[in-house]
C-alpha positions as CSV (number, residue, x, y, z in Angstrom):
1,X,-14.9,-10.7,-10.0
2,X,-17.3,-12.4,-7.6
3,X,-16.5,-10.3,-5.0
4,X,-17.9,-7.4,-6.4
5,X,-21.3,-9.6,-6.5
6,X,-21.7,-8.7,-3.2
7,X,-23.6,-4.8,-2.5
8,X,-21.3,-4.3,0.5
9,X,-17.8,-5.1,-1.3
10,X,-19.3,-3.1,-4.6
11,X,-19.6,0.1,-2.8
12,X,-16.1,0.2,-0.9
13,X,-14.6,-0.9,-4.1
14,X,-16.3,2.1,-6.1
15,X,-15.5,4.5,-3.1
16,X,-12.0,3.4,-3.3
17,X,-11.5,3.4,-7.2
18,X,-12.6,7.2,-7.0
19,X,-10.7,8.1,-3.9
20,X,-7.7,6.7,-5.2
21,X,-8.0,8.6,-8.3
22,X,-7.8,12.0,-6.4
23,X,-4.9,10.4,-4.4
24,X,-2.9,10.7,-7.0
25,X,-3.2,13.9,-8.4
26,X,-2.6,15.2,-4.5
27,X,0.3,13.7,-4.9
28,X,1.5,14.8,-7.7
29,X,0.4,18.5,-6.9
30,X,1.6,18.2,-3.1
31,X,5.3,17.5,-4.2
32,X,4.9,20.5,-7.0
33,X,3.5,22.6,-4.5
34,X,6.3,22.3,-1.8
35,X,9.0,22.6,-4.1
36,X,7.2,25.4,-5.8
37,X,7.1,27.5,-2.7
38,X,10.4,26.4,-1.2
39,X,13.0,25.5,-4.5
40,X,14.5,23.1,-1.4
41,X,14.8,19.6,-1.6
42,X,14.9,19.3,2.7
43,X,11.1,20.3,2.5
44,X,9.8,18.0,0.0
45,X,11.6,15.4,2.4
46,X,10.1,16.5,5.4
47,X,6.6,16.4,3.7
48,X,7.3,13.1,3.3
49,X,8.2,12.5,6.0
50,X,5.3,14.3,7.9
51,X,3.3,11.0,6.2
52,X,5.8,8.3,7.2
53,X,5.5,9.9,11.1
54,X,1.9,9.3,10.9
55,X,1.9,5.5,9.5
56,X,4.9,4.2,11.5
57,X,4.0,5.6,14.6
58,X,0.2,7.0,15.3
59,X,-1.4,3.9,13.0
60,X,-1.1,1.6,15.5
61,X,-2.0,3.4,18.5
62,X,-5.3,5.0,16.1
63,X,-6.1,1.2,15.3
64,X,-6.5,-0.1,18.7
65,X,-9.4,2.8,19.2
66,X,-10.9,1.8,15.9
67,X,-11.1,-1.6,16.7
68,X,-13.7,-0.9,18.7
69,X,-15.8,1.6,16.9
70,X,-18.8,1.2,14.3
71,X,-16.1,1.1,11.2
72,X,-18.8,1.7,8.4
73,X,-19.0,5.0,10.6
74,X,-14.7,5.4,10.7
75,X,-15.0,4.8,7.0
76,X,-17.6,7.5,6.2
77,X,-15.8,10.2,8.9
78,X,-11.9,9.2,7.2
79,X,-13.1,10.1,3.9
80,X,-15.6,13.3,4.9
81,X,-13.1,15.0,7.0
82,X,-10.4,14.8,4.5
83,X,-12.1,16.8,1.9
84,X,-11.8,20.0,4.4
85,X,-8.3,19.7,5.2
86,X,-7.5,18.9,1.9
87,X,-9.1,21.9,0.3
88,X,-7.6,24.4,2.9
89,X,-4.0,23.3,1.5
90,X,-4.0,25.8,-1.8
91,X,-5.8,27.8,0.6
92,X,-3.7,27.9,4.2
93,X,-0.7,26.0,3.3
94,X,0.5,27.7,0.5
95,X,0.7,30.4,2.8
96,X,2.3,28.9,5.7
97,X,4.9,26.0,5.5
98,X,4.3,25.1,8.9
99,X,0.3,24.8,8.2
100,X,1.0,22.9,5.3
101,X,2.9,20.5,7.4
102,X,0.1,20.1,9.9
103,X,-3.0,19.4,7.1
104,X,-0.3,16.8,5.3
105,X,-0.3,15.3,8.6
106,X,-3.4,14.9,9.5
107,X,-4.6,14.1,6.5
108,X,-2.0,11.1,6.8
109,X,-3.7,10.6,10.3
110,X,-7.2,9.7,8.5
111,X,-5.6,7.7,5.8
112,X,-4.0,5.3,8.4
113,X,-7.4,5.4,10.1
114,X,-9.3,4.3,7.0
115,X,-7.3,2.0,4.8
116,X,-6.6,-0.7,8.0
117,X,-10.0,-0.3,8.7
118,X,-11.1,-0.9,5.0
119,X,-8.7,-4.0,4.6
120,X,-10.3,-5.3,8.0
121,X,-13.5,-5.3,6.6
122,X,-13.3,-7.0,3.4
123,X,-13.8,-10.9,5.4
124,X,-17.0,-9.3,6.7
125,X,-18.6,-8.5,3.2
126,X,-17.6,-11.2,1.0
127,X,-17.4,-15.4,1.2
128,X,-13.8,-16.7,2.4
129,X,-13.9,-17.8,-1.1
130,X,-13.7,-14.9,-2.8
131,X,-11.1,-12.7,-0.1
132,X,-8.8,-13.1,-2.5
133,X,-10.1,-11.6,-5.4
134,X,-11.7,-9.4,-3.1
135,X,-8.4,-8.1,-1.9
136,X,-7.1,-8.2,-5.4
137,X,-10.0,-5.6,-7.0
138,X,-8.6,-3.3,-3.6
139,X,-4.8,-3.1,-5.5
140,X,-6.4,-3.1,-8.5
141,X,-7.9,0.1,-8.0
142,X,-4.3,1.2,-6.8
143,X,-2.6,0.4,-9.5
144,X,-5.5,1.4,-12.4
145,X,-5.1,4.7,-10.7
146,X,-1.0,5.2,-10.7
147,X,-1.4,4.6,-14.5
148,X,-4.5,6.4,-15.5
149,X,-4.2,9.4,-13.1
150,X,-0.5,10.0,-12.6
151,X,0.3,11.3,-15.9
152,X,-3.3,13.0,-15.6
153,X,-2.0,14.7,-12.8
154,X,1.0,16.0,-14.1
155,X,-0.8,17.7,-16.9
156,X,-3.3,19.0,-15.2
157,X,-0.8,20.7,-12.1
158,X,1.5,22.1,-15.5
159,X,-2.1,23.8,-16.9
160,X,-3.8,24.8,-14.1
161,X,-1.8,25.2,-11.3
162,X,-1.5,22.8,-7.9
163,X,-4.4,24.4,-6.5
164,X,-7.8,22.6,-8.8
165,X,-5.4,19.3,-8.6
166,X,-6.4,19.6,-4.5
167,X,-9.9,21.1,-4.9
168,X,-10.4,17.8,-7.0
169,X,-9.2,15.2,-4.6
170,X,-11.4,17.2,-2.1
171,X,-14.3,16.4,-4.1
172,X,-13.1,12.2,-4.5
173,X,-13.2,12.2,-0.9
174,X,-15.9,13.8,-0.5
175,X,-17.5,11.2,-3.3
176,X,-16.3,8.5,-1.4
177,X,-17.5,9.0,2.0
178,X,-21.1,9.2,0.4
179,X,-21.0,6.1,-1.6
180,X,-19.6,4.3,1.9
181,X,-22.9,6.0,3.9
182,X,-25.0,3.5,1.7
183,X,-22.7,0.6,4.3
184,X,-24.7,-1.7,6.3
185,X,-23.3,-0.7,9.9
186,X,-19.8,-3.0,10.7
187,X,-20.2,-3.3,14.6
188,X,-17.3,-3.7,16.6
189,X,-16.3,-6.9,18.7
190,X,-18.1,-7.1,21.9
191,X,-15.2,-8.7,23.5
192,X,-13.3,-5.6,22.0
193,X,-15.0,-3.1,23.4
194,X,-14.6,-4.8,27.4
195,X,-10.9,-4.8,27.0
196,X,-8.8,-1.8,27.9
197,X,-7.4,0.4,25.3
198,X,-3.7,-0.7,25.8
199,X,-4.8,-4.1,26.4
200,X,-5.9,-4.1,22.7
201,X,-2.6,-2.7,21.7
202,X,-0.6,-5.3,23.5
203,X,-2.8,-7.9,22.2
204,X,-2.3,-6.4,18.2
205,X,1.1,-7.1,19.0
206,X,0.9,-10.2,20.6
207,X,-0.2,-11.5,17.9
208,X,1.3,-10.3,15.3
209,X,4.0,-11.5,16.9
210,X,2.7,-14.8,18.4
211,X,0.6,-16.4,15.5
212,X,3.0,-18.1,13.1
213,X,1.2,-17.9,9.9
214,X,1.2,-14.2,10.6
215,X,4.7,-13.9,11.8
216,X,6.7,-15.6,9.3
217,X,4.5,-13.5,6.6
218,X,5.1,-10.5,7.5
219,X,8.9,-11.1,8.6
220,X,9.6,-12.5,5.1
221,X,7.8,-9.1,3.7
222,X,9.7,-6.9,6.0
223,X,13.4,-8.7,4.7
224,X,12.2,-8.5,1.1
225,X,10.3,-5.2,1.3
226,X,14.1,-3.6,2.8
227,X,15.6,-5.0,-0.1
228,X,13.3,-4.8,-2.5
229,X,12.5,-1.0,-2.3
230,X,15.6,-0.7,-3.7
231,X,14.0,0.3,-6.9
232,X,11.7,3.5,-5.4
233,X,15.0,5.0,-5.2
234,X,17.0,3.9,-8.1
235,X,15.0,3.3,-10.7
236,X,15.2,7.3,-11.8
237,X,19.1,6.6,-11.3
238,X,19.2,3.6,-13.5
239,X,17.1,5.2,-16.5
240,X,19.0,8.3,-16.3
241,X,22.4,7.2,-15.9
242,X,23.0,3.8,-16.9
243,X,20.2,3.4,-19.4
244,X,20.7,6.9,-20.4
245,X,17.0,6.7,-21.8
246,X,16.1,10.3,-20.1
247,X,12.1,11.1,-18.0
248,X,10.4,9.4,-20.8
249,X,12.4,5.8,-20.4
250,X,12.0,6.0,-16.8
251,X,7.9,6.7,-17.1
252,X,7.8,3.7,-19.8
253,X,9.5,1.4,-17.0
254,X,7.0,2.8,-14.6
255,X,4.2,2.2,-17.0
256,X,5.1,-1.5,-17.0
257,X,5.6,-2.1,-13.5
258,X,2.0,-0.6,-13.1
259,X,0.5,-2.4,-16.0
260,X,1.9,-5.6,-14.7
261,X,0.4,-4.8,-11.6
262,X,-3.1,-4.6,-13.6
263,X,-2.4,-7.5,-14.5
264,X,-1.1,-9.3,-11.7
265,X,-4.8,-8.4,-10.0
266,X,-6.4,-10.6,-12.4
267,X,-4.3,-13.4,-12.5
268,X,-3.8,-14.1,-9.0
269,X,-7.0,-14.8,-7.6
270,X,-7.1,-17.3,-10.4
271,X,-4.0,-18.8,-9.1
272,X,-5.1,-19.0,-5.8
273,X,-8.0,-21.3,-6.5
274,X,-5.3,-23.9,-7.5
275,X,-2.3,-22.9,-5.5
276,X,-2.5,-22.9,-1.7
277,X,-2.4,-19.1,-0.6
278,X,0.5,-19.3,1.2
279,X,3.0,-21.4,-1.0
280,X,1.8,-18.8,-3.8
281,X,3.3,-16.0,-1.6
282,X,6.5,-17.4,-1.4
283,X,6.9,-18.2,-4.9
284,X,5.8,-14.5,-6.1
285,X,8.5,-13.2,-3.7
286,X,10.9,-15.7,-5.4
287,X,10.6,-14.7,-8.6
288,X,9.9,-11.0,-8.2
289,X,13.5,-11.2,-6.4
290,X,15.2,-12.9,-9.4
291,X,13.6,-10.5,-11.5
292,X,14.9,-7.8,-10.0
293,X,18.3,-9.3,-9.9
294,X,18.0,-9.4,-13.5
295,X,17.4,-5.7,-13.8
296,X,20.7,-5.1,-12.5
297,X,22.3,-8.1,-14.6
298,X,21.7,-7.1,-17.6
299,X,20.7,-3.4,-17.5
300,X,19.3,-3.1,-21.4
301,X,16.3,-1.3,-21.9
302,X,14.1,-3.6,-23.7
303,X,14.9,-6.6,-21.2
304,X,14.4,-3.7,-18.2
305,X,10.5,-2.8,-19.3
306,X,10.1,-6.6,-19.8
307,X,11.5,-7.9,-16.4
308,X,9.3,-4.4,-14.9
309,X,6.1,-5.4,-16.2
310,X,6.5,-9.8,-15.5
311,X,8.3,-7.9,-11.6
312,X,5.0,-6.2,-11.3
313,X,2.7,-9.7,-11.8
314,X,5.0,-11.0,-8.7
315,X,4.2,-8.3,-6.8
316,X,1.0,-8.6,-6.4
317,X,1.5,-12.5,-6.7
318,X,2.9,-11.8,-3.1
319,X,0.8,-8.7,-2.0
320,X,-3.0,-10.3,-2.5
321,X,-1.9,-13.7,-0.9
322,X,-0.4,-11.5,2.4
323,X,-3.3,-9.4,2.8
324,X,-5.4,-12.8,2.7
325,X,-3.2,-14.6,5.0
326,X,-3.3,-11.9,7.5
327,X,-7.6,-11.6,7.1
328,X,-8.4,-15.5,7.5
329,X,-5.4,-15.5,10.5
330,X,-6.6,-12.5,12.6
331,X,-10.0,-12.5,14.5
332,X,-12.5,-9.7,13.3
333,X,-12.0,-7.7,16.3
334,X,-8.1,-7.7,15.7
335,X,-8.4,-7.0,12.2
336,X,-7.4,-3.0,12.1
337,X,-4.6,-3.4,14.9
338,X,-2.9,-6.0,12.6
339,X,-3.3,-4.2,9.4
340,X,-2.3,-0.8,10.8
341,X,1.0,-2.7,12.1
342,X,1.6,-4.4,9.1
343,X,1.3,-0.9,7.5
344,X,3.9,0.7,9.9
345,X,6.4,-2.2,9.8
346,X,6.1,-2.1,5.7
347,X,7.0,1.9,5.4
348,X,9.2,1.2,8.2
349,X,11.2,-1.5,5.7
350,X,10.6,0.7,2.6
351,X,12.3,3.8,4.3
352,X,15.1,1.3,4.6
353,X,15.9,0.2,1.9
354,X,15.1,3.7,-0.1
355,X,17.8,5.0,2.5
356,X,20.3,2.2,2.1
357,X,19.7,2.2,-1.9
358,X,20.1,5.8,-1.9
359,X,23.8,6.1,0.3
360,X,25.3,2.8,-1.8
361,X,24.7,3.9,-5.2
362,X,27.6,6.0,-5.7
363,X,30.2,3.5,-4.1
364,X,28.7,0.6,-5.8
365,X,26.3,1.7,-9.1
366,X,22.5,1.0,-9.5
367,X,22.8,-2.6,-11.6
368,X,24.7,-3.8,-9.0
369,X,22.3,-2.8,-5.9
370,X,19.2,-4.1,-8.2
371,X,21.5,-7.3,-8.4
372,X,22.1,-7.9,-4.9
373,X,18.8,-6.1,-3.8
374,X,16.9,-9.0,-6.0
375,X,19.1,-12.2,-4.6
376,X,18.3,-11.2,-1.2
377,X,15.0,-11.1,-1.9
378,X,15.1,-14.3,-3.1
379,X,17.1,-15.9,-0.5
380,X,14.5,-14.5,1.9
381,X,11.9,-16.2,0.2
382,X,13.8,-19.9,-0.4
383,X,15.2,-19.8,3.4
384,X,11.4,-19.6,4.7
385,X,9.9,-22.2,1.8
386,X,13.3,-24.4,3.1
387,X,12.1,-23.9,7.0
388,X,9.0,-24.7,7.0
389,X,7.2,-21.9,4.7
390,X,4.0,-20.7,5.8
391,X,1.2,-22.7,8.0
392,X,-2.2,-22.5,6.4
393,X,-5.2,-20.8,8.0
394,X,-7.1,-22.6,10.0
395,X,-10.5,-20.9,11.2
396,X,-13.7,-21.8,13.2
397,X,-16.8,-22.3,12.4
398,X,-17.9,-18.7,14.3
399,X,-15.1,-17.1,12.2
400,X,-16.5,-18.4,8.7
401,X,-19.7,-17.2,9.5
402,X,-18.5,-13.7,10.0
């Protein structure tokens, strides 16, 4: 918890903890909303995938503008003009499926403007020491909110309506961006702001690319992560079908992923104080694998919300150590191009393996694609340990200092 020592860190942590918390009662009342207005199936998929347009393919190109812009002020403007759009959803998108489309997506648009940009700047406001728990507090706040807000956000779409679910999250935002205005300013690079704009986004990619700390993390993520998604597709199928322990089973084995999660944000940055970083990485994505191949090995209920909640301590066993690596391996004026990558070459791998879960399932029966899903996983993770595993960071004096 040193991290939140610092005033800096403290305030994009709060603003994060209380947008998140709206975030997931949109959610919740966006997919209620759509279905509501449609009873179609083919529009709650192209809402989705309205989102998954803007992350995979406008994040990057956003990113390499960003990088060289005042991102205290990016941070302030992501959050303030989201409360707007948000609010005219029960208002104008209800109305029109078409203008609902439009706010979901650029409301996506300042999302992938301000998370990369937030992630960037967490080596600016806390020690190198303390990135990692840093980082950690940052999915802490994701995962606190999943548990305590999800089921909130059911309940309060079923009593109220979808509308007050948005009007809420409009106020979070709007909650948020005046908590960040309290920022000391986060310049830009100099040597950012000289270089053309798709000179930046060649060099984003270069490196991503070229570094091979950075390369061989977020290749091993991108294998695992089109494996591993398995489960955000097939967990529903495996409560319901398999386990045959109806909505309520499958919320209690979504409860323990999420409150392994919890606790996986307090345990790692522990672990990382006596574990190099990146050999910590490899062996969360190990033995989150093997967990999930147990999942499908023995499909019982109590061993399922066991191996859920010890799956969702690997996660972020994994997740924190990545988003570290990545910090302490890019320089500052890099930061957002690499994270917004990262960001579209993770959805990119999630769609995957939601897509490949999905189509298989029939043929071959969820137990056996959590099975496979789970060895692969693992093989991913003991091929790159065997080959070499993961360089460690190495940065300058001028970099520490930053």
């Amino acid at each position: 918890m040193e991290a939140l020592r610092s005033p800096g860190f403290f305030r994009l942590f709060l603003a994060y903890l209380v947008s998140q918390a709206g975030s997931k009662v949109h959610r919740v009342a966006l997919l209620v909303l759509v279905y509501l207005l449609t009873e179609n199936a083919l529009w709650v998929s192209l809402t989705l995938g309205a989102q998954l347009v803007g992350t995979v393919v406008f994040s990057p190109l956003l990113s390499a503008w960003a990088d060289t812009q005042d991102r205290k002020a990016l941070l302030v403007w992501s959050d303030l003009l989201r409360a707007p759009l948000v609010a005219l959803i029960p208002l104008l998108g209800a109305k029109s499926l078409p203008v609902l489309l439009l706010l979901v997506f650029l409301i996506e648009l300042l999302r992938d403007l301000h998370d990369p940009i937030q992630n960037a700047a967490i080596p600016d406001l806390v020690e190198e020491k303390h990135v990692d728990s840093a980082n950690g507090l940052v999915l802490f706040a994701e995962r606190l909110s999943e548990v305590a807000f999800v089921g909130l956000a059911g309940a309060l779409v079923a009593a109220v309506g979808p509308a007050y679910a948005f009007y809420l999250d409009a106020a979070t935002y709007l909650a948020s961006g005046l908590i960040l205005l309290g920022l000391l300013p986060l310049r830009p690079n100099a040597r950012a702001q000289k270089a053309a704009y798709w000179q930046r986004v060649k060099e984003g990619i270069g490196h991503l690319v070229g570094h091979p700390a950075i390369r061989r993390t977020v290749g091993a993520l991108f294998a695992a992560a089109a494996f591993g998604s398995v489960e955000t597709a097939l967990g529903v199928v495996l409560a319901l079908k398999w386990l045959q322990v109806g909505s309520t089973g499958f919320g209690l084995m979504e409860a323990s992923l999420a409150l392994g999660a919890i606790l996986g944000t307090l345990l790692v940055p522990r672990l990382t104080q006596r574990l190099p970083r990146e050999r910590l990485f490899l062996y969360g994505l190990l033995v989150f694998g093997f967990l999930e191949a147990s999942v499908g090995a023995f499909p019982v209920f109590a061993w399922v919300l066991l191996a859920l909640f010890l799956s969702g301590v690997a996660n972020l066993a994994f997740i924190i150590p990545a988003r570290s690596i990545l910090q302490l391996n890019t320089p500052q004026e890099m930061r957002g191009r690499i994270f917004a990558a990262f960001s579209a070459v993770m959805n990119a791998a999630v769609l995957i393996g939601t897509m490949l879960g999905g189509s298989l399932e029939k043929a071959l029966g969820a137990p056996t694609l959590f099975l496979l899903a789970g060895l692969m996983v693992s093989l991913v993770a003991a091929l790159t340990l065997l080959t070499g595993g993961i360089p460690e960071a190495r940065r300058s004096p001028e970099e520490r200092s930053t």
